[in-house]
N, C-alpha and C positions, 0 to 999 in steps of 0.2 A: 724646656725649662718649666717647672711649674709655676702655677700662680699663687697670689696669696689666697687662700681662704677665709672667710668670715665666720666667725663663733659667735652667740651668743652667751648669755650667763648662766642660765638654764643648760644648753646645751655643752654648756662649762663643767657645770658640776657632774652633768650625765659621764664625762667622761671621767670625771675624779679617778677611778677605780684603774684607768691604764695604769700600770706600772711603770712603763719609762715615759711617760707624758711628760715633757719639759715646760715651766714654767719661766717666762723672763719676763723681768718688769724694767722698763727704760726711763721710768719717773727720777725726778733727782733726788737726791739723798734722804735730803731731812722728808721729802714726802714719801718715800720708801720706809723710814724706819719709823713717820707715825701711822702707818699700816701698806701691810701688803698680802694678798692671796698665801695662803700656808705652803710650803714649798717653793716658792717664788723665789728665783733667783735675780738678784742685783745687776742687770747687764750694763754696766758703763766701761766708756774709751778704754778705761783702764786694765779691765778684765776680759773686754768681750775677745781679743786673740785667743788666749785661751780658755774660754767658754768654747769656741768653734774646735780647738784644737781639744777638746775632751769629750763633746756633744756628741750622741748620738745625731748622726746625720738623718738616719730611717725615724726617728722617732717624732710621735706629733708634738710639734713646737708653738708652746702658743706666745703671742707679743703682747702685752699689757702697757701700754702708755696712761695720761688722765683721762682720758673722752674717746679714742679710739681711734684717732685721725695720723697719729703720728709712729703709732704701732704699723701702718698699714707698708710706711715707709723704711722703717725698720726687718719689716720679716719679709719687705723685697728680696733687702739687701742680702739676710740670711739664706732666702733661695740663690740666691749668686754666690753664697759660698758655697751651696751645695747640699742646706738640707732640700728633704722632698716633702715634707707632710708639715706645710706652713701656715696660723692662725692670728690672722688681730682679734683680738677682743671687741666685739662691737660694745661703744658706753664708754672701753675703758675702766680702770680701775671705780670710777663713780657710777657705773650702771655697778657694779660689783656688790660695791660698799651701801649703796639703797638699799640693796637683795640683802646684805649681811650684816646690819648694824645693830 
């Protein structure tokens, strides 16, 4: 089984340019729609079945929570569904938003 991997922000945007790079943000709602990384997708209870069930499995998936702690627990979980190229965001969406505001 793989492990989680750690990203950086820096080394976040170096990867911008992959094509099927997955972004999922696990924040709640209303701090999801007062900002999130551009392509970011919304991963909550309610969608994430089928987020896995559409998800490129092979592709690099990165986890975005607030601060980077709860991302780490989340892209466990996703390596035990089965993807292989799994990332928390170190910081979390607020090392992010420092870099980008």
């Amino acid at each position: 089984m793989s492990e989680v991997k750690h990203i950086n922000v820096a080394n976040l945007i170096a990867m911008a340019d992959i094509p099927n790079i997955q972004l999922v943000d696990i924040r709640d709602p209303d701090s999801f729609g007062q900002g999130h990384i551009a392509n970011a997708t919304h991963l909550t209870n309610d969608n994430l079945t089928d987020f896995i069930k559409n998800a490129d499995l092979d592709a690099p998936t990165v986890v975005i929570c607030y601060h980077g702690i709860s991302s780490i627990q989340a892209a466990q979980f996703l390596i035990g569904q089965g993807f292989e190229d799994v990332y928390s965001l170190d910081g979390g969406y607020e090392a992010w938003a420092k870099n980008h505001s």
